[in-house]
C-alpha positions in Angstrom: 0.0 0.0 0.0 1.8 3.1 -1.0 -1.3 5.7 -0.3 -1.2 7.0 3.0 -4.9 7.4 2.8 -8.1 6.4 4.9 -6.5 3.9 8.2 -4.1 2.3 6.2 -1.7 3.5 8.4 -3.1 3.0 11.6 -3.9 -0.6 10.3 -0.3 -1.4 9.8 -0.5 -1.5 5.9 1.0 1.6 4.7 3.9 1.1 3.1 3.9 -2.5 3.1 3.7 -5.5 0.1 0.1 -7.6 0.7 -0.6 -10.0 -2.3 -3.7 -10.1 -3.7 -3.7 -12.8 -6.4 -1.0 -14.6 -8.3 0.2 -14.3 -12.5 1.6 -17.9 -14.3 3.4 -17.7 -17.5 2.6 -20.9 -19.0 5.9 -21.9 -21.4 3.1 -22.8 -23.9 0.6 -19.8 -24.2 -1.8 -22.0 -25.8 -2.5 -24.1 -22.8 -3.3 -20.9 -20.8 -7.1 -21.7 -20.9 -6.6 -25.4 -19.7 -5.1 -24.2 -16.7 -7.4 -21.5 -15.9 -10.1 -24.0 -15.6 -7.7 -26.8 -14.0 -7.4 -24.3 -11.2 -11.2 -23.2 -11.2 -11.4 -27.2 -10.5 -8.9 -27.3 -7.8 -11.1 -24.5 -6.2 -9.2 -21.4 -7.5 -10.5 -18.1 -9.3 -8.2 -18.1 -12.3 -8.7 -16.4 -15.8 -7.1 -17.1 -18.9 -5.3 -14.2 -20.4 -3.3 -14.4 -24.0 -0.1 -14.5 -22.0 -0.6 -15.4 -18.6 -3.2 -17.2 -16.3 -4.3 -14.7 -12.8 -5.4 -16.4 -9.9 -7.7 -13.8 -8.0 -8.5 -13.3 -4.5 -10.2 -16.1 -3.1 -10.5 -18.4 0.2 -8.7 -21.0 -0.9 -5.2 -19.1 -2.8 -5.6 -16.5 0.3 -5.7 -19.7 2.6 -2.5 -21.2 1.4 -0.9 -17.8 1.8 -1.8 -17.5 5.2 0.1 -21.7 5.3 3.3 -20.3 3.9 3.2 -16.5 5.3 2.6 -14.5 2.6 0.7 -11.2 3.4 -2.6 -10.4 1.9 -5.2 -8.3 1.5 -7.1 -10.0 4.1 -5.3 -8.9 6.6 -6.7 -5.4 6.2 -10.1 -4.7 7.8 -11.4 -0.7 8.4 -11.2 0.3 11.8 -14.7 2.0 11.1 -16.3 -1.6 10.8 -16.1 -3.7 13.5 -15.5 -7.7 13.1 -18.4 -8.9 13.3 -19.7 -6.5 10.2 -17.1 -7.2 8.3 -17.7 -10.6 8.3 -21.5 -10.1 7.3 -20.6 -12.4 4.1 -20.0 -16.1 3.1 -16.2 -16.2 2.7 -13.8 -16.9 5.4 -10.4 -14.8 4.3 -12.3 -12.7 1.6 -14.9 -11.1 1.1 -17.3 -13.3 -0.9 -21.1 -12.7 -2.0 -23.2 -15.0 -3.8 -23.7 -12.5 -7.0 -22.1 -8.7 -8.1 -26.3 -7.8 -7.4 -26.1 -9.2 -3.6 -23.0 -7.5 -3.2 -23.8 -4.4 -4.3 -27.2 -4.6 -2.4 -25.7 -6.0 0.5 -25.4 -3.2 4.0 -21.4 -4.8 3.9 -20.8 -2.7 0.7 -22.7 0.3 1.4 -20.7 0.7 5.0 -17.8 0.3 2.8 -18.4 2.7 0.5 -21.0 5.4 1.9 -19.9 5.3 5.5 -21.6 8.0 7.1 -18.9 9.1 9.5 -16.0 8.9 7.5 -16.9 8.5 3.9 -15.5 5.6 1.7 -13.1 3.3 3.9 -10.5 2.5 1.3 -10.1 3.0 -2.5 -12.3 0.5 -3.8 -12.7 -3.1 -4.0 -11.3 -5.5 -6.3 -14.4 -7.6 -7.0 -13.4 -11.4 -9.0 -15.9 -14.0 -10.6 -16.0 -17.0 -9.6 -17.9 -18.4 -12.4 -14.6 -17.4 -15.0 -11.9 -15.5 -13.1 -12.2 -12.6 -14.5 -11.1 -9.4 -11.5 -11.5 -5.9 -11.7 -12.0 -2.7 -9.4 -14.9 -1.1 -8.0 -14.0 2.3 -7.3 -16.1 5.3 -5.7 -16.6 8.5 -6.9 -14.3 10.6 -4.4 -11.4 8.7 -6.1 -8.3 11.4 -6.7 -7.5 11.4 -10.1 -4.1 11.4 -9.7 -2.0 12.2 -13.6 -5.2 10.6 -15.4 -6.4 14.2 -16.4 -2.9 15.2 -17.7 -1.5 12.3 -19.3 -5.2 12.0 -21.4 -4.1 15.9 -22.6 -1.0 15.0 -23.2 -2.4 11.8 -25.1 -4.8 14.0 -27.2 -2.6 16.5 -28.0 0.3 14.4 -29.4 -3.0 12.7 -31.8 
């Protein structure tokens, strides 16, 4: 975490490395997809990219982590929710909802992200399917928009 934003730093994450999913480089590309759903098998969250297989956040890659003490994401938890509402949801180590609608309905995300004493309580969430792997970002709107504004001038004027 190199933000020193919302409690990462009072929740001993700030300028730290916490994994949050693994890449593989399969020596034959073409076999990427037959891994990705070998893994899904084995009880992973993989996708299939063109170059590389990702295995996203999950119970059972954040489990093994936790076996061989590698940090993770699951380690951090807002100070502004207590335990027992953050674990108002079916995983064990992550955060896990039945469906991207039961998530976003679900009182867990909205005291994430519309906390009404403190506002959003971290920079998003990085929401993975189960069903194929695939992982992106949920992000709220108070985001800072860091270089994006300049670098898209910069990208428009050089067109």
């Amino acid at each position: 975490m190199v933000q020193d934003r919302h409690d990462y730093n009072d929740s001993a994450i700030f300028k730290t490395w916490l994994c949050f999913g693994v890449s593989i480089q399969a020596n034959d590309p073409s076999q990427n997809k037959a891994i990705a759903e070998d893994l899904r098998t084995a009880g992973y969250v993989s996708y299939a990219h063109d170059n590389m297989v990702v295995i996203s956040p999950n119970d059972h890659l954040f489990d093994l982590f936790k076996t061989i003490g590698i940090r993770t994401l699951a380690e951090y938890r807002p100070k502004a929710i207590n335990p027992e509402q953050w674990a108002e949801h079916s995983g064990t180590s992550v955060p896990t909802f039945p469906s991207l609608h039961a998530y976003f309905e679900s009182d867990w995300c909205q005291r994430f992200f519309t906390n009404p004493d403190t506002g959003a309580l971290g920079e998003g969430m990085v929401v993975a399917s189960a069903l194929n792997g695939r992982m992106f970002k949920v992000k709220h709107g108070g985001e800072d928009c860091g270089n994006v504004p300049d670098k898209l001038y910069d990208g428009i004027e050089m067109l």
